[in-house]
N, C-alpha and C positions, 0 to 999 in steps of 0.2 A: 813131110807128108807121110801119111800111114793108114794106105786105102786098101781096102778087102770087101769087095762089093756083096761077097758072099755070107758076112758076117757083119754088114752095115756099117763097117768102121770107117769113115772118113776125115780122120784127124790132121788139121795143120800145127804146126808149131815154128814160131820164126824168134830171131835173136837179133838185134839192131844195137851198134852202139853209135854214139855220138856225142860234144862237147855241149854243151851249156854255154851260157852267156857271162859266167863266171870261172869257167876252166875244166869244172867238171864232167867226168864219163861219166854220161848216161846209159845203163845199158837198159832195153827193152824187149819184156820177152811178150812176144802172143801167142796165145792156144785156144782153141777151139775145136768144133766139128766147122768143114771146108762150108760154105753156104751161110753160116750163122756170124754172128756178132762178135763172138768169144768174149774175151778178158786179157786184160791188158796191165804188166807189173812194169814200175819204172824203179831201179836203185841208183844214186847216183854214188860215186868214189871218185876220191881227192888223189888217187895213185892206180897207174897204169896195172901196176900188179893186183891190187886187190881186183880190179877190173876182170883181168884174165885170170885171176881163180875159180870169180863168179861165175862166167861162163866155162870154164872146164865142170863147176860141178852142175852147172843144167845142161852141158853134155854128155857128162857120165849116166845123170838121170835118162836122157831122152836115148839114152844106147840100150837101156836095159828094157824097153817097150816091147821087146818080141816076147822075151818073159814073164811081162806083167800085160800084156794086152793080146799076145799072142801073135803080132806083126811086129816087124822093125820099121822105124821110121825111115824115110829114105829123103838126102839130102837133095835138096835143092836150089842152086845159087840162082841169085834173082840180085839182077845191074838194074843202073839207073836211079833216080830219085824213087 
Protein backbone atom coordinates (compact mmCIF):
# COMPACT_ATOMS: atom_id res chain seq x y z
CA UNK A 1 0.00 0.00 0.00
CA UNK A 2 1.19 3.73 -0.50
CA UNK A 3 -1.16 6.21 1.20
CA UNK A 4 -0.59 10.07 1.52
CA UNK A 5 -3.83 11.55 2.45
CA UNK A 6 -2.33 14.82 1.73
CA UNK A 7 -1.46 14.19 -1.76
CA UNK A 8 -4.53 11.83 -2.46
CA UNK A 9 -2.30 8.94 -3.18
CA UNK A 10 -4.01 5.74 -2.13
CA UNK A 11 -2.45 2.98 -3.99
CA UNK A 12 -2.53 -0.94 -3.43
CA UNK A 13 -0.52 -3.28 -5.12
CA UNK A 14 -0.55 -7.18 -4.28
CA UNK A 15 1.63 -10.29 -5.64
CA UNK A 16 -0.16 -13.88 -5.45
CA UNK A 17 1.40 -16.92 -6.80
CA UNK A 18 -0.14 -20.22 -7.18
CA UNK A 19 -0.29 -23.81 -9.36
CA UNK A 20 -2.66 -24.38 -12.10
CA UNK A 21 -4.33 -27.52 -12.85
CA UNK A 22 -1.43 -28.47 -15.01
CA UNK A 23 1.70 -27.57 -12.90
CA UNK A 24 2.11 -24.33 -13.70
CA UNK A 25 3.13 -21.02 -11.50
CA UNK A 26 0.71 -18.63 -11.79
CA UNK A 27 1.96 -15.45 -10.62
CA UNK A 28 -0.73 -12.49 -10.12
CA UNK A 29 -0.07 -9.10 -9.78
CA UNK A 30 -3.06 -6.34 -8.72
CA UNK A 31 -2.87 -2.53 -8.65
CA UNK A 32 -4.88 -0.11 -8.42
CA UNK A 33 -6.15 3.06 -6.38
CA UNK A 34 -7.54 1.23 -2.66
CA UNK A 35 -11.62 1.72 -3.19
CA UNK A 36 -11.42 1.00 -7.07
CA UNK A 37 -11.58 -2.08 -9.30
CA UNK A 38 -7.84 -1.89 -10.47
CA UNK A 39 -6.24 -4.36 -12.97
CA UNK A 40 -5.31 -7.53 -12.94
CA UNK A 41 -2.02 -9.43 -14.85
CA UNK A 42 -1.73 -13.21 -14.79
CA UNK A 43 1.85 -15.00 -16.20
CA UNK A 44 2.16 -18.39 -15.96
CA UNK A 45 6.04 -20.35 -15.86
CA UNK A 46 6.90 -23.87 -16.30
CA UNK A 47 10.01 -23.35 -13.66
CA UNK A 48 10.19 -22.19 -10.08
CA UNK A 49 13.06 -19.84 -11.13
CA UNK A 50 11.71 -18.10 -13.83
CA UNK A 51 8.84 -17.49 -11.35
CA UNK A 52 11.11 -15.92 -8.60
CA UNK A 53 12.83 -13.55 -11.16
CA UNK A 54 9.43 -12.45 -12.18
CA UNK A 55 8.59 -11.35 -8.91
CA UNK A 56 12.09 -10.00 -7.85
CA UNK A 57 11.73 -7.50 -10.74
CA UNK A 58 8.04 -6.23 -9.76
CA UNK A 59 9.80 -5.81 -6.63
CA UNK A 60 12.57 -3.89 -7.62
CA UNK A 61 9.84 -1.90 -9.54
CA UNK A 62 7.49 -1.31 -6.58
CA UNK A 63 10.83 -0.35 -4.25
CA UNK A 64 11.45 2.56 -6.42
CA UNK A 65 7.87 4.28 -5.89
CA UNK A 66 9.02 6.84 -3.34
CA UNK A 67 11.02 8.16 -6.35
CA UNK A 68 8.69 7.90 -8.89
CA UNK A 69 5.40 8.82 -6.84
CA UNK A 70 7.09 10.44 -4.17
CA UNK A 71 5.97 7.68 -1.24
CA UNK A 72 7.21 4.28 -0.80
CA UNK A 73 4.99 1.47 -0.73
CA UNK A 74 4.68 -0.23 2.52
CA UNK A 75 4.43 -4.01 2.75
CA UNK A 76 1.69 -5.69 3.89
CA UNK A 77 1.23 -9.50 4.67
CA UNK A 78 -2.25 -10.53 4.25
CA UNK A 79 -3.09 -14.92 5.49
CA UNK A 80 -5.67 -16.76 4.69
CA UNK A 81 -7.59 -17.61 1.46
Amino acid sequence: MALDPTRNIRRRYSISASFDLFGMIIVETRWGRIGAAGQTQCHAFADRAAADRHIAAILRRRGTAERRIGIAYRPVERSGA
